[in-house]
TORSEDO-900227 format. One record per atom (N, C-alpha, C): x, z, y. Coordinates in steps of 0.02 Angstrom, whole numbers, padded with zeros to 5 digits, always signed. Layout:
# TORSEDO-900227
XZY;...
# end
This chain:
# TORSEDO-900227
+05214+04573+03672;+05278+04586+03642;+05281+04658+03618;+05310+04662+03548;+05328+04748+03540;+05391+04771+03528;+05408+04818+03533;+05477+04847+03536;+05498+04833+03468;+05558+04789+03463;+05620+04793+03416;+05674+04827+03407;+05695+04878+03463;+05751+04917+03453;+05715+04993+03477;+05722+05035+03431;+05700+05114+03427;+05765+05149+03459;+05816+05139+03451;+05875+05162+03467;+05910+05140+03532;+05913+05193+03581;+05937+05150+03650;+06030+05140+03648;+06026+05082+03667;+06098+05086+03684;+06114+05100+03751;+06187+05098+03781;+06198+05110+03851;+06242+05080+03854;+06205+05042+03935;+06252+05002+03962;+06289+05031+04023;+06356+05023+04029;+06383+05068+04091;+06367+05013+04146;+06365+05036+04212;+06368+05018+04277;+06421+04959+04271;+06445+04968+04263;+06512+04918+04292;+06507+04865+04247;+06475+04876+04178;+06457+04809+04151;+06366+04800+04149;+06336+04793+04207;+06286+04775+04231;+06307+04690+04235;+06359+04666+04252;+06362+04596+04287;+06358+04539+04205;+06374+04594+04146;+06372+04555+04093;+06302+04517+04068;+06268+04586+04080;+06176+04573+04089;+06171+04512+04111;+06175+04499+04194;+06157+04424+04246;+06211+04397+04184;+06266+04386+04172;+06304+04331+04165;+06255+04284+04096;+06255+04345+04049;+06214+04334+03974;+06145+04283+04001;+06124+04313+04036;+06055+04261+04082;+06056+04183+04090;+06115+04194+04143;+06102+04144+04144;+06148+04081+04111;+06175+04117+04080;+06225+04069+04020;+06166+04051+03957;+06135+04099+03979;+06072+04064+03929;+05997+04015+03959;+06023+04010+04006;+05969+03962+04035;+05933+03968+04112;+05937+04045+04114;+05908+04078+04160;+05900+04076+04225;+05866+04061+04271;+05874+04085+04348;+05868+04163+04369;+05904+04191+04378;+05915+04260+04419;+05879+04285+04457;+05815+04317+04457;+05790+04336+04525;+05777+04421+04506;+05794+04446+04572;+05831+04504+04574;+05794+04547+04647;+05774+04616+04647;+05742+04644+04696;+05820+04616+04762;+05786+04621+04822;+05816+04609+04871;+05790+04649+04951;+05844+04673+04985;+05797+04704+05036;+05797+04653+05104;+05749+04634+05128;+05733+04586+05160;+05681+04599+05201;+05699+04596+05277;+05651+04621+05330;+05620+04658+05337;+05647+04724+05298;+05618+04796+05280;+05578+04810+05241;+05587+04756+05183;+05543+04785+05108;+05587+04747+05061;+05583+04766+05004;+05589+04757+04941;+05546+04705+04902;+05598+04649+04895;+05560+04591+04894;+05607+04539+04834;+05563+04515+04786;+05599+04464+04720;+05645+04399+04767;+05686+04414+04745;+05725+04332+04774;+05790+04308+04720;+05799+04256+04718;+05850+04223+04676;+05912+04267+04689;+05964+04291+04619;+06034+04316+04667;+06068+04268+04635;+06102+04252+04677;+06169+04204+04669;+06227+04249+04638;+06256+04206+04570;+06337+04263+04553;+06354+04314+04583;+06372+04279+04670;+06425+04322+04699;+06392+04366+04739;+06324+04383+04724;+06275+04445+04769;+06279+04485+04713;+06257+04547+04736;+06241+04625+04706;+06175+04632+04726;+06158+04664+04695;+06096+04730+04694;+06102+04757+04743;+06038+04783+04779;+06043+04838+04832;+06061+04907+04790;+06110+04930+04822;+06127+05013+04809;+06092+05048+04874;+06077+05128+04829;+06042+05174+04871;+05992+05167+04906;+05948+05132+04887;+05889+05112+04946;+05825+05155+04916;+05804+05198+04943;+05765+05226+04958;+05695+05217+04993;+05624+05215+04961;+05584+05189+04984;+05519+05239+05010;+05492+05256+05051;+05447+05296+05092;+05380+05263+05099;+05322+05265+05067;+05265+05242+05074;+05221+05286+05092;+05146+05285+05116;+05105+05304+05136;+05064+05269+05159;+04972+05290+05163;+04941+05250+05195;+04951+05213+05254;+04951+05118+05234;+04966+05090+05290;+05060+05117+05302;+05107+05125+05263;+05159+05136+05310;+05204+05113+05242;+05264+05074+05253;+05293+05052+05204;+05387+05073+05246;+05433+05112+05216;+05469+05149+05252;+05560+05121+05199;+05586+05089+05247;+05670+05110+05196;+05719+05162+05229;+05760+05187+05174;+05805+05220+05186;+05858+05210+05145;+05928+05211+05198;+05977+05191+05159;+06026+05265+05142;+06027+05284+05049;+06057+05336+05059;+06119+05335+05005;+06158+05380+04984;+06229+05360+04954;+06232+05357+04875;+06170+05353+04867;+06158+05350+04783;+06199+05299+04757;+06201+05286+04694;+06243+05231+04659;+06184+05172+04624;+06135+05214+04637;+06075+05176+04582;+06049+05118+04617;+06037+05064+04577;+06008+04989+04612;+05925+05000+04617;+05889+05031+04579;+05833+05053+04572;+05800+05115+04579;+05815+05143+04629;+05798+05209+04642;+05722+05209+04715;+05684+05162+04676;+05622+05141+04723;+05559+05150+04678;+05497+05123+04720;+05461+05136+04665;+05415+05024+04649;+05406+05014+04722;+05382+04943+04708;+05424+04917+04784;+05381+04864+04795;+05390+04815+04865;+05309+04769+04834;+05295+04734+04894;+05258+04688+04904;+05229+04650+04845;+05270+04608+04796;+05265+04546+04781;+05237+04568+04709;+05268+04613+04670;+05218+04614+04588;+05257+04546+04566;+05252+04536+04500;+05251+04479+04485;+05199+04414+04496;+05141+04457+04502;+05093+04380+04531;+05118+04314+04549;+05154+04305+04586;+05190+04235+04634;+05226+04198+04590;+05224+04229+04531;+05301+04205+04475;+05236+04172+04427;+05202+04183+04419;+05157+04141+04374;+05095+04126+04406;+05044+04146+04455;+05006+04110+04469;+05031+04108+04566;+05045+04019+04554;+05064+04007+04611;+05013+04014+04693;+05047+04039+04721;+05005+04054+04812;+04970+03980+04824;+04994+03938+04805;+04936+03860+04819;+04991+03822+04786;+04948+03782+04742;+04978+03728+04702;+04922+03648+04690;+04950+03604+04684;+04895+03562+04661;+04905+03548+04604;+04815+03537+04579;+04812+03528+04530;+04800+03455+04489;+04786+03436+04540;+04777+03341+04529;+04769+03303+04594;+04784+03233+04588;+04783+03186+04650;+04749+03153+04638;+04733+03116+04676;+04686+03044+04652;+04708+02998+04717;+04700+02929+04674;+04716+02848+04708;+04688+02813+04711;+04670+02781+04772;+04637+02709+04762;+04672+02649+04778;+04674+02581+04735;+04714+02545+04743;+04683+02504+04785;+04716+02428+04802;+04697+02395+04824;+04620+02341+04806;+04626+02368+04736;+04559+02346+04724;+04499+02375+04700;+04516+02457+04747;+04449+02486+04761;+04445+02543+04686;+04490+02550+04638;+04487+02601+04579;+04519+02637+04585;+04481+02700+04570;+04521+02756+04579;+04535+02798+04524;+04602+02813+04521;+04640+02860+04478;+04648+02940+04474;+04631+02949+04457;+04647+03047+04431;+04720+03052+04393;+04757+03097+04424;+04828+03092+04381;+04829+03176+04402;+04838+03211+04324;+04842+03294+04329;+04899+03306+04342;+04903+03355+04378;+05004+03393+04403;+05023+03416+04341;+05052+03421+04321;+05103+03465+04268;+05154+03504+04296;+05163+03550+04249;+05200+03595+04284;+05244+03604+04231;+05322+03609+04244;+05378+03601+04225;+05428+03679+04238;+05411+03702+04214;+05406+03776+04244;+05497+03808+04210;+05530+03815+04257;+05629+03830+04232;+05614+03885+04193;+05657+03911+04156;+05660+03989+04137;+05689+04020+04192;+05653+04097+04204;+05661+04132+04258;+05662+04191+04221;+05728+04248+04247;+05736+04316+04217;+05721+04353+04259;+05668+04396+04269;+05659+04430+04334;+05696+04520+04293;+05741+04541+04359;+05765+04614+04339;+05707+04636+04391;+05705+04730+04336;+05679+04774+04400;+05610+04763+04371;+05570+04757+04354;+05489+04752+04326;+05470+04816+04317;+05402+04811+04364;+05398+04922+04330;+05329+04911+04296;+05316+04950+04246;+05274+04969+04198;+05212+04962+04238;+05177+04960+04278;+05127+04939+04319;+05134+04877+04337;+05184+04818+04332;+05165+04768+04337;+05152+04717+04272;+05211+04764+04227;+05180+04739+04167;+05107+04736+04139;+05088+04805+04151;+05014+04792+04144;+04974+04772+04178;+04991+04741+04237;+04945+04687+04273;+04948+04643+04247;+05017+04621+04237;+05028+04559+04194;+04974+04526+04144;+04956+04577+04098;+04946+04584+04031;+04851+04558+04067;+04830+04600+04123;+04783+04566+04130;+04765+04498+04156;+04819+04495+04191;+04834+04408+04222;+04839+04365+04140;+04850+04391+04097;+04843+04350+04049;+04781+04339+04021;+04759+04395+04024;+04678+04402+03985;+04667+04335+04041;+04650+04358+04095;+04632+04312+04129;+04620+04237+04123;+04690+04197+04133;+04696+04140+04120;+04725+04102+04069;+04753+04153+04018;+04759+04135+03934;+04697+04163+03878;+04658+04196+03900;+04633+04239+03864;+04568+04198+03826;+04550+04127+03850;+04493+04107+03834;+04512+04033+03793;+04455+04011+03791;+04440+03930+03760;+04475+03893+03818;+04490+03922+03875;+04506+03851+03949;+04559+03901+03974;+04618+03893+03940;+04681+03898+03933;+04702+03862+04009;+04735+03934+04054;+04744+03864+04128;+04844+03846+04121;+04868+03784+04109;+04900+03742+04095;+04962+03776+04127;+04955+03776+04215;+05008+03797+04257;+05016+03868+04249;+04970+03938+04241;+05004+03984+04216;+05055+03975+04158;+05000+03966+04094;+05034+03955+04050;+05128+03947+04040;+05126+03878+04072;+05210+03871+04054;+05239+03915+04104;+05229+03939+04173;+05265+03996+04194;+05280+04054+04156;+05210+04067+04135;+05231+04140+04078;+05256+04142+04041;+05271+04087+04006;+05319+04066+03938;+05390+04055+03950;+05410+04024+04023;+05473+04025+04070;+05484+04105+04056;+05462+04162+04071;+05490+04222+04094;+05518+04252+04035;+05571+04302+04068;+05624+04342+04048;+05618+04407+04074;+05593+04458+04047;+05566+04509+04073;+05631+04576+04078;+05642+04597+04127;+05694+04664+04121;+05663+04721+04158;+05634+04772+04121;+05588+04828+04158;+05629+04879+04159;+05625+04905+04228;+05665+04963+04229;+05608+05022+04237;+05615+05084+04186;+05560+05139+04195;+05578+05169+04259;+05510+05160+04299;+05506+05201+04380;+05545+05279+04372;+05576+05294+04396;+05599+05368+04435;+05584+05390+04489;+05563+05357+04536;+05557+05371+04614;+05503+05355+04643;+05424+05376+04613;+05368+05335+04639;+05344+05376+04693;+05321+05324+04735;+05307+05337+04799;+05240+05392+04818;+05239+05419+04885;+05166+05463+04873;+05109+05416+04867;+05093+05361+04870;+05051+05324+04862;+05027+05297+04804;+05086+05309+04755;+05078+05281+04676;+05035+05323+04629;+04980+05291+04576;+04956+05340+04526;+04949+05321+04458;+04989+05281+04454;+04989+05249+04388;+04974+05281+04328;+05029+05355+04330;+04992+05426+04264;+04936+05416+04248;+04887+05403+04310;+04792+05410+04308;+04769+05361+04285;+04798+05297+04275;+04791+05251+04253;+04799+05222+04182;+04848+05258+04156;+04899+05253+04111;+04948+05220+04099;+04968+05174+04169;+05002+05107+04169;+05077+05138+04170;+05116+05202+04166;+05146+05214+04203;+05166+05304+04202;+05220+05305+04206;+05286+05257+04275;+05324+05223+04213;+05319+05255+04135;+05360+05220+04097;+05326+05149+04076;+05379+05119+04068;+05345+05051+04012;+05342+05064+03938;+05295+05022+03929;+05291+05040+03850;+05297+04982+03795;+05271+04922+03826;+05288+04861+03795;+05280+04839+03847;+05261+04713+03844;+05267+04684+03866;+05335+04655+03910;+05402+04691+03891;+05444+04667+03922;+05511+04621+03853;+05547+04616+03886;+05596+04586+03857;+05681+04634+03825;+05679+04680+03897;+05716+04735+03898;+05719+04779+03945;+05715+04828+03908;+05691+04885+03958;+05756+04951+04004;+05769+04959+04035;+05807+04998+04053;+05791+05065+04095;+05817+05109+04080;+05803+05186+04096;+05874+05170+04158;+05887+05191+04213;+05944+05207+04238;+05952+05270+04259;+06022+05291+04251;+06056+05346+04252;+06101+05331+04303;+06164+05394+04336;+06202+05371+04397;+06263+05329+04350;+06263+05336+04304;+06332+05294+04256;+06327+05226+04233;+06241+05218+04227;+06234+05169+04181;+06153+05149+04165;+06163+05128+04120;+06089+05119+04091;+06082+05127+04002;+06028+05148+04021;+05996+05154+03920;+05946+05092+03918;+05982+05064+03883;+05944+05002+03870;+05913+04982+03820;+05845+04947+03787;+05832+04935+03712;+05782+04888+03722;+05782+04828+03668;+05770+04754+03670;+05662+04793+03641;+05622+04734+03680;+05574+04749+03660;+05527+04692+03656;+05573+04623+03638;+05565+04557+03594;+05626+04537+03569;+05604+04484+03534;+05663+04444+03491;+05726+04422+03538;+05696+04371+03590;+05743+04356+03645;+05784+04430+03673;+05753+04463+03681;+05793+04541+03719;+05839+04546+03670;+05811+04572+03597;+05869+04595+03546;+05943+04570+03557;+05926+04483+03547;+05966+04434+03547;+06036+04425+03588;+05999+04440+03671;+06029+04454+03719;+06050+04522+03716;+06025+04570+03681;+06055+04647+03687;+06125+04642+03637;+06121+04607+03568;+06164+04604+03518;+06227+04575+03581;+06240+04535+03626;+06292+04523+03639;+06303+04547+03681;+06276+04603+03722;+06313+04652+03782;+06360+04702+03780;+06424+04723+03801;+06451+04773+03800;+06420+04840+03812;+06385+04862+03731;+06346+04929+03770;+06379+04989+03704;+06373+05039+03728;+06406+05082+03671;+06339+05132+03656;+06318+05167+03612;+06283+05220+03583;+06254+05259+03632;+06187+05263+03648;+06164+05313+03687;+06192+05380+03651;+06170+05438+03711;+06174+05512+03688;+06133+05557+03698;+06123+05600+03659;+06079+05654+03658;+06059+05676+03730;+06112+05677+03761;+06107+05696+03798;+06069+05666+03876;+06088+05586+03860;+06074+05541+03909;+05990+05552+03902;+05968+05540+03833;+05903+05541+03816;+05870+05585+03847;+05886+05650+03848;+05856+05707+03875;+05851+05703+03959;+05886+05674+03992;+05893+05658+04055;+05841+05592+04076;+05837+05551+04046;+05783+05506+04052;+05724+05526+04047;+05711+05597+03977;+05624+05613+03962;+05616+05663+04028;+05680+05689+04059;+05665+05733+04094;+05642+05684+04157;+05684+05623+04183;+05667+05587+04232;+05593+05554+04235;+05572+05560+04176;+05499+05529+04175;+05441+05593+04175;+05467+05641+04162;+05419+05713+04179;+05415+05698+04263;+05459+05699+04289;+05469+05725+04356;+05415+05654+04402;+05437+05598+04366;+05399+05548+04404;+05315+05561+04388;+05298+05597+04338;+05231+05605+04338;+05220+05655+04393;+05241+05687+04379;+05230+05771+04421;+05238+05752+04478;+05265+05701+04516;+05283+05684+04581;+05212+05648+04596;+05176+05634+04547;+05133+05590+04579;+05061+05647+04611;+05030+05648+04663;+04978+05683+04673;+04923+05642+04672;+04931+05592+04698;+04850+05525+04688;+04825+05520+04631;+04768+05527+04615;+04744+05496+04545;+04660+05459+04549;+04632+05421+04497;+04574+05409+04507;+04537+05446+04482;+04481+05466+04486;+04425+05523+04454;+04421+05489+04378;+04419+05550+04348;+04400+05530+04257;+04331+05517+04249;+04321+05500+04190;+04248+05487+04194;+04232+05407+04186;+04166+05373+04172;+04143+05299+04191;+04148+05290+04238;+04205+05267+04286;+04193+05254+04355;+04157+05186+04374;+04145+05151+04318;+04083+05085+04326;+04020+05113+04325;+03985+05164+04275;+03939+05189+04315;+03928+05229+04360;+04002+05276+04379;+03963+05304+04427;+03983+05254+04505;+04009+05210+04496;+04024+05157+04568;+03921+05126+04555;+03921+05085+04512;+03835+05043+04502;+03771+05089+04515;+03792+05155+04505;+03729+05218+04520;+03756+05236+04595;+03805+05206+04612;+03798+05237+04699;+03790+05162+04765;+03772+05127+04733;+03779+05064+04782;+03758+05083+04854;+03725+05121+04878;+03694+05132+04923;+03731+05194+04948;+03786+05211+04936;+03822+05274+04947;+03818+05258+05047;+03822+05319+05073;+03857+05290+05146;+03921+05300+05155;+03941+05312+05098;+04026+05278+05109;+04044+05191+05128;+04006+05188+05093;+04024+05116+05101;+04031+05074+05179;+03986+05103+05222;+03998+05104+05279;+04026+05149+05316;+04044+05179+05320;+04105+05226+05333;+04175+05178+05329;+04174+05168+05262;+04250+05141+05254;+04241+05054+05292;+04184+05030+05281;+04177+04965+05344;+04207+04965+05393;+04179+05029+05429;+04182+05043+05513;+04263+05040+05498;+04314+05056+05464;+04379+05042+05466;+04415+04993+05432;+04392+04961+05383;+04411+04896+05367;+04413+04827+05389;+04481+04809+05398;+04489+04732+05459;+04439+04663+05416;+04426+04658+05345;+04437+04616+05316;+04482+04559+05318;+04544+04596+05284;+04629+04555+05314;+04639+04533+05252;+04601+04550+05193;+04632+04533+05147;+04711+04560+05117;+04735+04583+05143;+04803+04621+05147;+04805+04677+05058;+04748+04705+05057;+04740+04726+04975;+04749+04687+04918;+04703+04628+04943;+04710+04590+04881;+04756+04523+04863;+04801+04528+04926;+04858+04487+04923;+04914+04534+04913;+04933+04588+04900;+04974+04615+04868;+04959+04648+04785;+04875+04668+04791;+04878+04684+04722;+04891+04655+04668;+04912+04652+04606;+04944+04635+04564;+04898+04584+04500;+04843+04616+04516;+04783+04579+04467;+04720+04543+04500;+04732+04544+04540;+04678+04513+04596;+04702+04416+04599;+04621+04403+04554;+04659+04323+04527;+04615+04279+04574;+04580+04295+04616;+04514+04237+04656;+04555+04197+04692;+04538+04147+04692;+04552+04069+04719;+04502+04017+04764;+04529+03993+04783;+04477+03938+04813;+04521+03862+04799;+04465+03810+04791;+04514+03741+04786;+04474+03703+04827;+04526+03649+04867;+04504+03621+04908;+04533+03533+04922;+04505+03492+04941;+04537+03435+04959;+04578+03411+05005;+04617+03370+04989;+04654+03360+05048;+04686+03283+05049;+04672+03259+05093;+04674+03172+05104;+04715+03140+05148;+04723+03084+05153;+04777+03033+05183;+04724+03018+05237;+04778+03009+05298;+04753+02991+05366;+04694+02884+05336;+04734+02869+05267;+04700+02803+05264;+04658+02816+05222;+04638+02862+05195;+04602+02860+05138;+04605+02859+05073;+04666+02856+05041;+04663+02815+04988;+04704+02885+04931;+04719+02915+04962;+04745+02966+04924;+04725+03027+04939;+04724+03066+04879;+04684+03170+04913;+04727+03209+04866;+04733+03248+04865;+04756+03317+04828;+04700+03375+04806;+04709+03383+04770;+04651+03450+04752;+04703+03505+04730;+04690+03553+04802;+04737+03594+04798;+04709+03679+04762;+04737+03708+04761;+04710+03801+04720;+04754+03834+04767;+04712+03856+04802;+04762+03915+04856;+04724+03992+04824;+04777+04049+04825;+04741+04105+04834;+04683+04133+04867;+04628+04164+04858;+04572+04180+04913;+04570+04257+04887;+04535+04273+04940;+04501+04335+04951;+04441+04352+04944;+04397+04404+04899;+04319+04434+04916;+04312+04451+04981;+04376+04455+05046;+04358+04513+05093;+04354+04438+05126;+04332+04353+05123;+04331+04321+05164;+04268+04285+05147;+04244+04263+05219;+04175+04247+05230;+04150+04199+05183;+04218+04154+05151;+04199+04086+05144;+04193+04112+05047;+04239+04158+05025;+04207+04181+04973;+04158+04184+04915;+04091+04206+04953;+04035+04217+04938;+03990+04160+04968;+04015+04102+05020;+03967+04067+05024;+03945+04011+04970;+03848+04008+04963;+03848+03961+04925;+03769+03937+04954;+03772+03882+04960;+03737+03817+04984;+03688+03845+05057;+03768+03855+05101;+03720+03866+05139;+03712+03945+05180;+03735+04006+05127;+03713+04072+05129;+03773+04101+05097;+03772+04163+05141;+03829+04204+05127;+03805+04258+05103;+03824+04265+05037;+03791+04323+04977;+03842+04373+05014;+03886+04376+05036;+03903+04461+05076;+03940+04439+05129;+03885+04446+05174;+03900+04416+05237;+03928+04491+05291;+03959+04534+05247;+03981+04575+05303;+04029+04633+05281;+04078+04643+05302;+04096+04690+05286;+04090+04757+05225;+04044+04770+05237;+04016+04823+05202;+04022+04813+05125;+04001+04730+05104;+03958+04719+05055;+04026+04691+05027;+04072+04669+05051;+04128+04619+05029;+04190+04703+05021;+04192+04761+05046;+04226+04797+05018;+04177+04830+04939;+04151+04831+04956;+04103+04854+04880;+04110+04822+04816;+04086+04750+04823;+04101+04696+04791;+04186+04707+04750;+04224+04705+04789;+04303+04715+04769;+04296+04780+04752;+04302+04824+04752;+04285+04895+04732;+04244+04901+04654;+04199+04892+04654;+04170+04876+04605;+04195+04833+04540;+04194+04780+04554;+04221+04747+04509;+04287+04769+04495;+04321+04777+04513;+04403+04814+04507;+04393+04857+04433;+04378+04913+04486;+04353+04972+04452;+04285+04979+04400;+04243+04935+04404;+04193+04930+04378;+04183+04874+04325;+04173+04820+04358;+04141+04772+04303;+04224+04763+04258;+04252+04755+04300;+04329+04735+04247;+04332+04760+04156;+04289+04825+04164;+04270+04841+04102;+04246+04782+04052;+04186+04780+04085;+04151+04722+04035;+04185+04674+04037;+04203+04654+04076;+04250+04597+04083;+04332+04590+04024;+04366+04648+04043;+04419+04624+04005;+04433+04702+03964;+04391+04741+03955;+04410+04793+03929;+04418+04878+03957;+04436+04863+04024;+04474+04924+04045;+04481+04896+04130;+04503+04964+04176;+04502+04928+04245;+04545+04871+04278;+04524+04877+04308;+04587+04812+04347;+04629+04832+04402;+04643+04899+04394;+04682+04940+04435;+04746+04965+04373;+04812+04968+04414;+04863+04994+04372;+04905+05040+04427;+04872+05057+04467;+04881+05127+04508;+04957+05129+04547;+04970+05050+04564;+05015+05043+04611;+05027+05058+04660;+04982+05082+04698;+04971+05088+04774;+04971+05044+04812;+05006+04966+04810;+05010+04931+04839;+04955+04926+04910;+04882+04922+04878;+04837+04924+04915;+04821+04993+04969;+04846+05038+04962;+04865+05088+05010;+04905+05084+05063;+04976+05050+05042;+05041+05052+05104;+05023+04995+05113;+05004+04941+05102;+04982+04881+05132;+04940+04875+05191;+04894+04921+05190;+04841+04923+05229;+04858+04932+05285;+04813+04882+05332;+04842+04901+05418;+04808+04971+05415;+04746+04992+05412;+04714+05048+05432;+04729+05101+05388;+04773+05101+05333;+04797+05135+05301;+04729+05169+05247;+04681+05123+05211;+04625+05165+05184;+04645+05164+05121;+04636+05220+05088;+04659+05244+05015;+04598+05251+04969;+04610+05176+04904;+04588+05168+04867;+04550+05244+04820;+04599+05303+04830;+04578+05342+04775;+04549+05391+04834;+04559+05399+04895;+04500+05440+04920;+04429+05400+04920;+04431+05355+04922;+04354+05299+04938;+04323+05323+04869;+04373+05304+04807;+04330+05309+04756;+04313+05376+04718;+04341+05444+04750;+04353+05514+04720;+04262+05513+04785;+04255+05486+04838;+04195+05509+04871;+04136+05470+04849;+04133+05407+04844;+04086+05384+04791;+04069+05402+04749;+04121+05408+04708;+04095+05464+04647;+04080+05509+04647;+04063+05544+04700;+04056+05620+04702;+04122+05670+04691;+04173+05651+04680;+04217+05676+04653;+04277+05731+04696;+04259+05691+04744;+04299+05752+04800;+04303+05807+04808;+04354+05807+04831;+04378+05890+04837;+04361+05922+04883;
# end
């Protein structure tokens, strides 16, 4: 998608509810950040719910922190958990059944997926560009996969540019970030009054033409470029410049790699929150009589045994070799693969971590790059 409106308008606070209403008078399901069991998490809002006000978010290796403080702003965070991932490629779905009748023939019947329109608010510029690789991914080829597909075509994108990124975030280093730049629908800057808002597809325009919004100002503008200085400058994490695919493939044998073993659970916990991390496993599943199975697609992990097994043998049968593997390819092969890395400098994989290990120290010492 590319930007159709150059000119921001502003929407005040108090007509925020026109936004949801416009949604879903147009088709929409509502899903809306929510704070829930001490994180920041996508969930449906119903009419008569609000937005979290003032919530304040505290990350660090391994440590994911809220605080409730008297701000007015609904978005004054930097992520939570979920990314959009879950909204288009589902945590386990099936993909076909099969039957046998009574006279012994059996049927294949494919799932389809019927996918609602869904408006997700709150999208930050790092998930968009995960997004964008979740597409390469599973739109990007000759074998087009069916069930993304109509999810992604369901969505309604509303990105709000980050202000408040966490010490764990490095998106600047990435380039993903903190602002958005495309891929959304409509984008919003927030301010304590309001929002600057501007359509960046057809559908956005559409929906922007009928909101109560009046003329941004010089002034507002200047307060937003200044709010996006400050979110860079806030950030201290970054990844080392440079080919970090060759210099990760010229160090395979680093003894980092065991180093960071001796503290890695293999929990998988990285790559179930990161945002572009697409590996799967599919599996069968059958009737106590026989006659019926499911072939299901659940999410998987590189950091699990069953992974890498094949006929027999486990091509990284340990720790060591299964953080590398993910490391690598991330940062490395993703190049050849889709262009550019497969990191968008969320941190996710930092505050997630039970042991709290940080993606950009592992890879600033591999590389030689440390300080």
């Amino acid at each position: 998608m590319t930007s159709h409106s150059h000119v921001n308008s502003f929407l005040p606070r108090k007509e925020f509810d026109e936004l949801l209403s416009a949604l879903r008078a147009g088709g929409y399901r509502c899903v809306a950040p929510k704070l829930c069991d001490g994180a920041i998490v996508y969930e449906e809002l119903p009419p008569q719910d609000q937005l979290p006000t003032g919530i304040s978010i505290h990350q660090a290796p391994g440590s994911y922190r809220v605080e409730i403080t008297d701000s007015p702003r609904n978005f004054g965070w930097a992520n939570g958990p979920q990314a959009l991932k879950p909204f288009v490629f589902k945590a386990r779905e099936t993909l076909w059944t099969v039957k046998r009748d009574t006279d012994g023939k059996i049927t294949f019947t494919e799932s389809i997926t019927e996918a609602e329109p869904v408006a997700i608010i709150g999208v930050r510029s790092c998930d968009l560009a995960a997004l964008t690789l979740q597409d390469r991914h599973f739109l990007g080829s000759d074998c087009v996969d069916p069930h993304y597909q109509a999810r992604r075509e369901s969505l309604f994108l509303v990105a709000v540019n980050c202000t408040h990124p966490s010490d764990t975030c490095f998106c600047a280093s990435t380039g993903d970030g903190p602002a958005a730049q495309d891929g959304f629908d409509l984008l919003l800057d927030e301010l304590d009054d309001g929002f600057l808002i501007r359509a960046g597809s057809t559908a956005g325009q559409e929906l922007l033409n009928i909101l109560p919004v009046e003329t941004g100002t010089s002034e507002q503008e200047e307060e937003v470029t200044q709010q996006n200085r400050r979110a860079i400058e806030r950030q201290t994490r970054h990844l080392p410049s440079g080919k970090l695919e060759q210099m990760l493939f010229e160090n395979l044998d680093h003894p980092r790699w065991q180093a960071v073993a001796e503290r890695c659970l293999s929990c998988g916990n990285c790559t179930s929150v990161c945002p572009t991390c697409f590996c799967y496993s599919e599996q069968d599943t059958g009737t106590l009589d026989l006659n019926q199975s499911k072939h299901i697609r659940e999410w998987d992990s590189c950091f699990t045994q069953g992974h890498s097994y094949i006929h027999g043998l486990k091509i990284r049968a340990d720790t060591r070799l299964r953080y590398r593997q993910w490391l690598t390819h991330k940062l490395g092969s993703w190049h050849s693969q889709y262009g550019r890395s497969g990191c968008v400098g969320c941190g996710r994989c930092i505050s997630w971590c039970p042991v709290g290990i940080d993606i950009t120290e592992e890879v600033a010492a591999i590389a030689g790059s440390a300080s």
